[in-house]
MIMARZA-589316 format. One line per 4 residues: number of its first residue (from 1); for each residue x, y, z of C-alpha. Coordinates in pm, 1 decimal, m for minus. Layout:
N
NUM> X,Y,Z; ... .
***
This chain:
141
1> m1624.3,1609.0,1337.7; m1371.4,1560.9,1598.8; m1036.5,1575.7,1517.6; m913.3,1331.5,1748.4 .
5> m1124.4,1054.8,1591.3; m1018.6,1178.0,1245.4; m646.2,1162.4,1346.0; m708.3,807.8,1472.9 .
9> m875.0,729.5,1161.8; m556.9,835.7,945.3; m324.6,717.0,1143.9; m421.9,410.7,1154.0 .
13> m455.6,430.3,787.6; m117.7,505.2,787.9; m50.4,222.4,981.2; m241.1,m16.7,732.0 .
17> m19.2,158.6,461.2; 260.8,123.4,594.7; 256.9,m252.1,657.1; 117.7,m349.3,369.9 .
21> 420.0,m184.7,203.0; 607.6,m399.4,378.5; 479.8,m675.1,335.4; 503.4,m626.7,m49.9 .
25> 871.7,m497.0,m18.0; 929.8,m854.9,155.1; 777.1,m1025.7,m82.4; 956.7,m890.7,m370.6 .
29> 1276.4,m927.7,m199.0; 1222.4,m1313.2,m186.1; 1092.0,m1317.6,m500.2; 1435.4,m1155.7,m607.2 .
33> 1660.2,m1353.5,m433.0; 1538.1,m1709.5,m505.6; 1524.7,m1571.0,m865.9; 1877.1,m1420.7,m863.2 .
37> 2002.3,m1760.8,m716.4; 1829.9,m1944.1,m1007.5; 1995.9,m1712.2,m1239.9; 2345.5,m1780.9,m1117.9 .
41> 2296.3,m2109.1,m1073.6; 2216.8,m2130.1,m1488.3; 2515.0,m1897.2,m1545.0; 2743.8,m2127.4,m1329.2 .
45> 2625.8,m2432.2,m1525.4; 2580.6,m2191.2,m1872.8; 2993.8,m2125.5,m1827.6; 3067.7,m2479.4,m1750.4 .
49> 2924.1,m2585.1,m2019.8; 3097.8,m2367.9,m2239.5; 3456.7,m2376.0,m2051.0; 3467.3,m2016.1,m1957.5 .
53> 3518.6,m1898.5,m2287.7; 3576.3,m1531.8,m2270.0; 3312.5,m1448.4,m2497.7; 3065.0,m1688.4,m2229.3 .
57> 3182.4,m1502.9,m1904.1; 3100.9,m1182.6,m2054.0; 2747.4,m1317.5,m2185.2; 2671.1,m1476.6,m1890.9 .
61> 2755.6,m1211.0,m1673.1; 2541.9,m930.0,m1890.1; 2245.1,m1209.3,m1857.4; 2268.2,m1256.3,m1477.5 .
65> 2326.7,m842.6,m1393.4; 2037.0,m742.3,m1630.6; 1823.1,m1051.8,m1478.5; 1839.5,m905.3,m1143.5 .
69> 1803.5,m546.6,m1230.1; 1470.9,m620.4,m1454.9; 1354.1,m857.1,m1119.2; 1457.3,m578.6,m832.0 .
73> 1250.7,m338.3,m1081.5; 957.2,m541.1,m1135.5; 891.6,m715.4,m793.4; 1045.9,m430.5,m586.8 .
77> 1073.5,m57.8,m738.4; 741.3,m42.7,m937.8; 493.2,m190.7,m643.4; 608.1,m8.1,m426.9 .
81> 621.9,318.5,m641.5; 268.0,286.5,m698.4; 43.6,525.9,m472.8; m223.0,319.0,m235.7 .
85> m560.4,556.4,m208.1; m694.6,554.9,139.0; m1011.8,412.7,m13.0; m787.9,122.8,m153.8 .
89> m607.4,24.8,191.6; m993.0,124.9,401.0; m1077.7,m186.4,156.0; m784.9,m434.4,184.2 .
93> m865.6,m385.8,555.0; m1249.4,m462.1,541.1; m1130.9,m762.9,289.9; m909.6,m912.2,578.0 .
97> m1178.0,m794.4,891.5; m1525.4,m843.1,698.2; m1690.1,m820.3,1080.4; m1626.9,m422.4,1058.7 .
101> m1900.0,m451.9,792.5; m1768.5,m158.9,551.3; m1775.7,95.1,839.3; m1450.6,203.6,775.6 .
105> m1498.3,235.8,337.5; m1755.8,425.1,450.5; m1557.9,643.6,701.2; m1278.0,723.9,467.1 .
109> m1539.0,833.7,160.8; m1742.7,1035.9,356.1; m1461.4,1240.4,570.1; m1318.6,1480.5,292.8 .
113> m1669.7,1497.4,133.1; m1785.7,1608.6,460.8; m1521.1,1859.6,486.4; m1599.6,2022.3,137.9 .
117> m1951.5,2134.6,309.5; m2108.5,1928.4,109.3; m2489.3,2027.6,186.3; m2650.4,1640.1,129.7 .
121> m2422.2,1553.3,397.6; m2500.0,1596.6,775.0; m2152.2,1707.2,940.0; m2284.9,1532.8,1297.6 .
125> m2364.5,1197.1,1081.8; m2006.0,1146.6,956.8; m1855.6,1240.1,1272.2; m2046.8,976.4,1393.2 .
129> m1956.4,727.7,1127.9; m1579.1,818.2,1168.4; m1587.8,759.5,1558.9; m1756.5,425.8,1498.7 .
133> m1518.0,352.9,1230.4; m1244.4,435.8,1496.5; m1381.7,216.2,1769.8; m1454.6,m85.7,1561.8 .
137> m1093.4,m72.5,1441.8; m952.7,m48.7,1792.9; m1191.9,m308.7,1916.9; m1024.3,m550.3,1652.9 .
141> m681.2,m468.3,1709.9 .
***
């Protein structure tokens, strides 16, 4: 197996990887803002309604701080703490390009297996499977 077409292969899983961690970290960040606006906008009205009694500032202010923090956490810190396998991000690709036709799923499984000197695997086959992996990604990009 080369390693030029297995460096091409992880990079551009890295690639994949990397945007789609983006993408989520977006995503969470709108989530959390439009929520944190909804949340001060019911603490603005919350206060009103009770004239900014002292006891209602310091309610209202615990609800809208520990609102945030619980949204940041759960749209923001624990996606993107979760680890993406290569086999998982090889199939979010072939979900959004079905034309490559699970060459790359089948690129990323059979590299480290490959590797291991695994003897029902032909080393010339995957290298092969990896370089055709590598060229129908590039000829989609």
């Amino acid at each position: 197996m080369t390693p030029l077409s297995s460096d091409a292969l992880r990079r551009t899983i890295r690639e994949v990887r990397f945007r789609y961690r983006l993408r989520v970290a977006l995503r969470g960040a709108a989530i959390c803002l439009l929520a944190a606006l909804v949340t001060f906008v019911v603490s603005a009205f919350g206060l009103d309604h009770f004239r900014y009694d002292p006891w209602a500032v310091a309610s209202f202010r615990i609800f809208a701080y520990a609102a945030v923090l619980g949204l940041l956490v759960r749209f923001i810190v624990v996606p993107l703490s979760a680890r993406v396998s290569d086999e998982r991000v090889a199939l979010y690709v072939e979900e959004h390009e079905p034309s490559l036709d699970a060459a790359l799923v089948s690129a990323i499984e059979s590299e480290p297996r490959a590797l291991e000197g695994r003897p029902d695997l032909s080393p010339e086959l995957v290298r092969r499977l990896v370089e055709t992996a590598v060229e129908r990604l590039e000829a989609e990009a």
